[in-house]
C-alpha positions in Angstrom: -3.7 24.7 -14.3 -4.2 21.7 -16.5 -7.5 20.7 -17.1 -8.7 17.2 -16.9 -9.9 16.9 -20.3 -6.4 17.5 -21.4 -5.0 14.2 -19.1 -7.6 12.1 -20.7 -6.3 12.9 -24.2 -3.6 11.7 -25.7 0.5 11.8 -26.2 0.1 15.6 -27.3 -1.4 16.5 -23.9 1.1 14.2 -22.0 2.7 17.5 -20.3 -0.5 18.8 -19.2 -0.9 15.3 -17.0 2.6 15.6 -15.4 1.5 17.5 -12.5 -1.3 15.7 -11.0 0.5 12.2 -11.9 3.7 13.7 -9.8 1.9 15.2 -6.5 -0.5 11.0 -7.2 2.9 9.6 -6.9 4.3 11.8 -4.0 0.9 11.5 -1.9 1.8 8.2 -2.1 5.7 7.9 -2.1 5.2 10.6 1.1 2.7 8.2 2.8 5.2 5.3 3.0 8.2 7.0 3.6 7.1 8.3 6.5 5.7 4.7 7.8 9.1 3.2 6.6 10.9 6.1 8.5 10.0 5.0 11.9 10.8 0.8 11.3 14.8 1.3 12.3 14.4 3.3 15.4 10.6 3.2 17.0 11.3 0.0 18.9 14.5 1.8 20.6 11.8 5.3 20.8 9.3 3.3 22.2 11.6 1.3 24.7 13.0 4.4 26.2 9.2 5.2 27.4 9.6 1.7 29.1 7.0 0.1 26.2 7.6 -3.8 26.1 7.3 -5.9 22.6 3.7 -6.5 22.9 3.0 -2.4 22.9 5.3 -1.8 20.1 3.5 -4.1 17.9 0.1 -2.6 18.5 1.6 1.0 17.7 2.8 -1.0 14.8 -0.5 -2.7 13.7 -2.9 0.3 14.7 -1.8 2.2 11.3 -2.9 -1.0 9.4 -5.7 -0.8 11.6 -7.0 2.5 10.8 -6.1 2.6 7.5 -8.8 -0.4 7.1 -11.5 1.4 9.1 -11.1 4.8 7.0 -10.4 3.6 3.6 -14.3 3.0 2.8 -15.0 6.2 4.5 -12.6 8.7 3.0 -13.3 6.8 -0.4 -16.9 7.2 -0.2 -16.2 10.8 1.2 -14.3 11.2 -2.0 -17.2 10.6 -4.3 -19.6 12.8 -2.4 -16.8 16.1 -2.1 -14.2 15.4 -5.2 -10.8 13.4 -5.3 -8.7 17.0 -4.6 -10.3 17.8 -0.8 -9.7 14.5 0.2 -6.3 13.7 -0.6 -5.2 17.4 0.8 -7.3 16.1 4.2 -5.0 13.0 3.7 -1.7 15.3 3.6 -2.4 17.7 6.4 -3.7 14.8 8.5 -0.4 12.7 8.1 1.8 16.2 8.7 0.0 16.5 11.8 0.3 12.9 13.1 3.9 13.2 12.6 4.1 16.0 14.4 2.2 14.4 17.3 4.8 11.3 17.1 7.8 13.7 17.6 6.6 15.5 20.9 5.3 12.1 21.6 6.0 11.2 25.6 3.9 8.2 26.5 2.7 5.1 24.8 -0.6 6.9 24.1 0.4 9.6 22.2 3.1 7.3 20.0 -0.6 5.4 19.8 -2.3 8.2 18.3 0.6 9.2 16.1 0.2 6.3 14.5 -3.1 6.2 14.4 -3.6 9.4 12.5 -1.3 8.4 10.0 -2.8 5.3 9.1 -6.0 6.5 9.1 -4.7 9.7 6.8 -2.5 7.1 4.2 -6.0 5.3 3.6 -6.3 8.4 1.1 -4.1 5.9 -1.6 -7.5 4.5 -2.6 -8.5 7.7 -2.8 -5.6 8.3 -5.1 -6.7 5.1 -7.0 -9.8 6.9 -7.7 -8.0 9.7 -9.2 -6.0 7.3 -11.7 -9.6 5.8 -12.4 -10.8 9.5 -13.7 -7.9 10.7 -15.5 -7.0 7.6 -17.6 -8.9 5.5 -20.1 -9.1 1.7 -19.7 -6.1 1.3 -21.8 -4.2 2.8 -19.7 -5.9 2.3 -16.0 -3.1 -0.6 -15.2 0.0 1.6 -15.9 -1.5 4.2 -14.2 -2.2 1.9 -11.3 1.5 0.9 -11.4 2.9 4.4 -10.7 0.9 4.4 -7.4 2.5 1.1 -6.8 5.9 2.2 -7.9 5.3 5.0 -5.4 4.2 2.8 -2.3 7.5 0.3 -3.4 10.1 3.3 -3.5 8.9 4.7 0.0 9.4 1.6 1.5 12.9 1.2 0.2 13.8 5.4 1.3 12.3 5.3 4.5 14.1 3.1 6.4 17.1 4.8 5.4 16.2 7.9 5.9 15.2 7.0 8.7 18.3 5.1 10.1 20.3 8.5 9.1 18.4 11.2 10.7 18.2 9.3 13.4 21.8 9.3 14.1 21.0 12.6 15.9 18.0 12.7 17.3 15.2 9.9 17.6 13.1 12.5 16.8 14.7 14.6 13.7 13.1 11.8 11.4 9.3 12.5 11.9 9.8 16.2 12.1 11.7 15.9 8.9 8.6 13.8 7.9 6.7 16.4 9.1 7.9 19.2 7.5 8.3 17.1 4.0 4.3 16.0 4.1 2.9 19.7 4.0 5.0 20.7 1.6 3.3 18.0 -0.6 -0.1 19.7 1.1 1.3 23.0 -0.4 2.0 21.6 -3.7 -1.3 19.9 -4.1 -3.3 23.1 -3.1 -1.8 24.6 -6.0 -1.4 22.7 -8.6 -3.8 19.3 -8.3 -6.8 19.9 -10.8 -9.5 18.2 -9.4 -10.7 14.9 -11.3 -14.3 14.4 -10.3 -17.3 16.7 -10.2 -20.2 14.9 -8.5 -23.7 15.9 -8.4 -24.0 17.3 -4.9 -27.9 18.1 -5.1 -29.0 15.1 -2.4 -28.7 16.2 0.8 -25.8 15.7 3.0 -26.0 12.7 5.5 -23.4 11.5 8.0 -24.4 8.0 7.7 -24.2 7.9 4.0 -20.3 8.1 5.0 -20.1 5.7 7.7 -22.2 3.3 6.2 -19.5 1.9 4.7 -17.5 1.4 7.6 -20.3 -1.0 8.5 -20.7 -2.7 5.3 -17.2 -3.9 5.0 -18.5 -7.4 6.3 -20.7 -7.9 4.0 -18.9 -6.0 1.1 -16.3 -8.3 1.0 -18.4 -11.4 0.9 -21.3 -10.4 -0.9 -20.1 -7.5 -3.3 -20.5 -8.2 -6.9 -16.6 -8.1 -6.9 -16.0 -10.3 -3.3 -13.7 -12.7 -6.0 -11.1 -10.0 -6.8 -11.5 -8.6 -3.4 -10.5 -12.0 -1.8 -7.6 -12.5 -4.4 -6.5 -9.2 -3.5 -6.5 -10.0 0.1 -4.6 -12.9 -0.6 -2.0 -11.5 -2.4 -1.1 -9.3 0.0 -1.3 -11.8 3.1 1.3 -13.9 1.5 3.4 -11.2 0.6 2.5 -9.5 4.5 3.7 -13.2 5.4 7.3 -12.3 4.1 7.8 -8.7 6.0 6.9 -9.7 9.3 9.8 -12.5 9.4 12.1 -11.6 7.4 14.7 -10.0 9.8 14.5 -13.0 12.2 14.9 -16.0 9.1 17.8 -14.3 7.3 20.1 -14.2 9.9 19.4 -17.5 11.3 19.2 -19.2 7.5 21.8 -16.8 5.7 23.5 -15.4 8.3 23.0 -11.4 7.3 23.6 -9.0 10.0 21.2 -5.8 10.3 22.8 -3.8 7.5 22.5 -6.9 4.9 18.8 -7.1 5.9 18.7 -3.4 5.4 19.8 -3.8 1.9 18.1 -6.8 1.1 14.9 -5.1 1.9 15.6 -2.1 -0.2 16.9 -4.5 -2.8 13.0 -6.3 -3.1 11.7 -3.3 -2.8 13.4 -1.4 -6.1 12.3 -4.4 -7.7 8.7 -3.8 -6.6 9.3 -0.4 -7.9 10.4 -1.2 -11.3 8.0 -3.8 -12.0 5.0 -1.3 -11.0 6.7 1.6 -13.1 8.3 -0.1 -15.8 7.7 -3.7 -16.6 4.2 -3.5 -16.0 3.4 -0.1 -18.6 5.4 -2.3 -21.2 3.3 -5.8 -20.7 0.2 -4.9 -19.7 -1.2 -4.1 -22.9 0.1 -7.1 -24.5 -1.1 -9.5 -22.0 -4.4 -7.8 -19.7 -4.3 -7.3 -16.4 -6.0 -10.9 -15.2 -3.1 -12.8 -17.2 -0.8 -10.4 -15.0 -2.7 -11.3 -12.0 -2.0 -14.8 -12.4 1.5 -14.7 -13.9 2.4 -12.5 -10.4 0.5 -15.1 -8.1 2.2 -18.2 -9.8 5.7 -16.0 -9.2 5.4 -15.2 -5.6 4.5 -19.3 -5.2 7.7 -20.1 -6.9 9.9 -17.4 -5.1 8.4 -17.9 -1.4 7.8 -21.8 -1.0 11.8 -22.9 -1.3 12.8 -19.6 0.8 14.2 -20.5 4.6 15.2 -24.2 2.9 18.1 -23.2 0.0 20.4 -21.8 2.4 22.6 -20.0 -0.7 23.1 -15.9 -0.5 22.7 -16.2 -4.5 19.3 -18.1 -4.4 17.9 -15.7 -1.8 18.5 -12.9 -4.3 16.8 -14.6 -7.2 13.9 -15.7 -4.6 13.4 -12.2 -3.6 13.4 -10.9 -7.2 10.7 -13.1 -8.2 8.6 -12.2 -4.8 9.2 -8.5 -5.4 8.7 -9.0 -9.8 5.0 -10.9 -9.1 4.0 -9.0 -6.3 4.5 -5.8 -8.5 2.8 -7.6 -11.7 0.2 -8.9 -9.7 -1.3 -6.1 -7.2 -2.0 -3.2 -9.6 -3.4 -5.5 -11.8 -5.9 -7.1 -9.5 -6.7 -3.1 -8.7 -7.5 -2.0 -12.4 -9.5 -5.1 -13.0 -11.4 -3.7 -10.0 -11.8 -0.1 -11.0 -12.3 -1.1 -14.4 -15.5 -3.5 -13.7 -16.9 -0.5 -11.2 -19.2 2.4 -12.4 -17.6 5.8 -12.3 -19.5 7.4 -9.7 -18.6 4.3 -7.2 -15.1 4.2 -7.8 -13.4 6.1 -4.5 -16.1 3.6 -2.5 -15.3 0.6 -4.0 -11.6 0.6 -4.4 -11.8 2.0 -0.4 -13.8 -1.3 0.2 -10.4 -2.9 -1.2 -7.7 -1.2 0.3 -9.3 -2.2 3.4 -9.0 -5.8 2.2 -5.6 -4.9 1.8 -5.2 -3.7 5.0 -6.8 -6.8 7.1 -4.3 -8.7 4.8 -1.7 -6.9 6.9 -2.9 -7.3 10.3 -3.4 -10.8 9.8 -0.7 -11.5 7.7 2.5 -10.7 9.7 0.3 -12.4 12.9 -0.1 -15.7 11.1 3.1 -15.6 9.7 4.5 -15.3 12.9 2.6 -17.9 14.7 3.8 -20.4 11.6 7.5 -19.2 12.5 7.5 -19.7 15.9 5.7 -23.3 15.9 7.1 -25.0 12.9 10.5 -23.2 12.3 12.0 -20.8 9.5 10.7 -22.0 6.0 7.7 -22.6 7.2 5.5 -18.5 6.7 7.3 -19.1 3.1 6.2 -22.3 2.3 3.0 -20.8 3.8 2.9 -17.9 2.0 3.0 -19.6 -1.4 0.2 -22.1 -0.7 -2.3 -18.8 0.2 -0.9 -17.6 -3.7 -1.9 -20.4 -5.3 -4.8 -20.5 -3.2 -5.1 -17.0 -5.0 -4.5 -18.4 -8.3 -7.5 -20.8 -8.1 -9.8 -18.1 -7.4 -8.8 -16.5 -10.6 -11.3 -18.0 -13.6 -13.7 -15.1 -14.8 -12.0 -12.0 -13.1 -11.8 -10.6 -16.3 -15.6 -9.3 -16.0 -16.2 -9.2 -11.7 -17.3 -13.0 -12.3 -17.8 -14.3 -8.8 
């Protein structure tokens, strides 16, 4: 088993660090498949139990919901146990809750399926945490990329996936889910070295992991890094703004059936992926991560604020490769910068305190950008989306060192 000495040293030890990095990037590739699995047919699941709209998008924004609550908690609870137990509780957790979505018979238990799940996939900050241990400074934004290449390439699978399995049965999807999860659990129990010893001589209280739970209020206003918590939120609500309309804009704007939106989707999405776990390890040391940050925030202006007006199949492209290029500069930049300017036995806390940022940025996001469609028409959650970025943008002097 590699030790973690040996993934902290150099190109001669680079073998050593493949394991951990792969099950890091499978956690977290598993995590979104699975939630991009049920997007083509849970609608048509959940209407056969005679759900309406309004109970399919609370099953919908329950796993964001969860994840926000239990990303503080699981992070902290990360700090206090190690990186390893957590993200194993993480695995099993999510197996389970797909599990519970495929014998699922009522609204309440398609509730808790996706409850369980979202509270399970808040392990990814967990999985931050472990980055944060095992790499140097130098390298904490690449490493920060491959989680975000992960989360990019599950969204682009799942959906597919998804759509195929569930050719036969609505169901074969989250078993296959399922069954694909705790293998990961398997894999991890075996071969994931843990990354953080902590000193467990205090004595163990309940409240020390709730606590945080409680905080997150105040942590996000008040917190020595509340700036590149906010930016972070920001990011991700403008981007959040995009997913929740883009299946109703692109038909009525560029006239793309289901299948086109399908591809378009998975088409932003490999872009994600390749700025995260290419373009990013390439730049990043060349320009810093705050220069990123901006770059990707004045990007996602430029590619969201004409989208829904230039109604050419060619343009929409180029729009959603800049979107997909700055978000994937931009959000695992903003996330070093964090664990970089936070102490090493606070790093599974803090970088919980911003995946739930992340989180509220996608309950809220998709609801305002829905409202904005609704009332003012197509272009307008794009033309909204890039005034929160360079709202972003302005919040961006003296990130560098936590300034707030």
């Amino acid at each position: 088993m590699a030790s973690i000495e040996s993934l902290k040293q150099g190109p001669d030890h680079v073998e050593a660090g493949r394991a951990p990095r792969l099950i890091l990037f499978l956690t977290v590739f598993i995590d979104l498949l699975g939630f991009g699995i049920v997007i083509p047919f849970l609608p048509m699941f959940a209407e056969r139990m005679g759900i309406g709209a309004a109970g399919i998008g609370l099953i919908f924004s329950s796993y964001s919901l969860m994840q926000f609550i239990f990303a503080p908690i699981l992070g902290r609870m990360s700090d206090r146990f190690g990186r390893k137990p957590i993200i194993m509780l993480g695995l099993i957790g999510s197996s389970l809750g797909y599990l519970v979505y495929g014998f699922a018979d009522s609204f309440f238990w398609l509730l808790a399926a996706r409850a369980i799940h979202g509270a399970c996939a808040a392990t990814i900050s967990t999985a931050q945490a472990y980055v944060a241990d095992t790499t140097d400074e130098r390298d904490r934004a690449k490493g920060m990329g491959l989680i975000g290449a992960a989360f990019g390439l599950g969204f682009v699978l799942g959906p597919a996936v998804g759509g195929i399995l569930g050719h036969t049965s609505l169901r074969a999807p989250v078993f296959f889910a399922s069954a694909l999860t705790f293998g990961n659990f398997l894999f991890a129990a075996f071969r994931l070295p843990e990354s953080h010893y902590p000193d467990r001589s205090r004595r163990l209280d309940l409240r020390h992991f709730i606590a945080p739970v409680l905080a997150i209020p105040r942590e996000l206003v008040q917190h020595r890094l509340a700036r590149m918590f906010a930016i972070a939120f920001l990011l991700t609500f403008s981007f959040a703004t995009l997913e929740a309309t883009f299946a109703l804009m692109v038909p009525a704007i560029y006239g793309y059936g289901a299948f086109g939106i399908g591809v378009l989707l998975a088409f932003t999405g490999l872009m994600q992926a390749v700025a995260q776990g290419y373009l990013l390890g390439v730049i990043v040391h060349k320009v810093g991560e705050a220069r990123l940050v901006r770059l990707g925030l004045v990007a996602m202006a430029i590619g969201l604020a004409p989208m829904g007006t230039i109604a050419s199949r060619d343009a929409l492209l180029a729009m959603l490769a800049i979107i997909a290029v700055g978000y994937g500069l931009a959000s695992p930049s903003i996330a070093s910068l964090i664990s970089r300017n936070t102490e090493r036995h606070l790093q599974g806390e803090v970088l919980g305190v911003n995946q739930s940022a992340l989180s509220l940025a996608r309950i809220c996001g998709p609801i305002a950008g829905g409202i904005l469609y609704q009332l003012m028409g197509p272009s307008a959650p794009y033309f909204g989306g890039a005034a929160i970025a360079l709202l972003a943008f302005a919040l961006c002097n003296g990130i560098e060192t936590g300034g707030v």
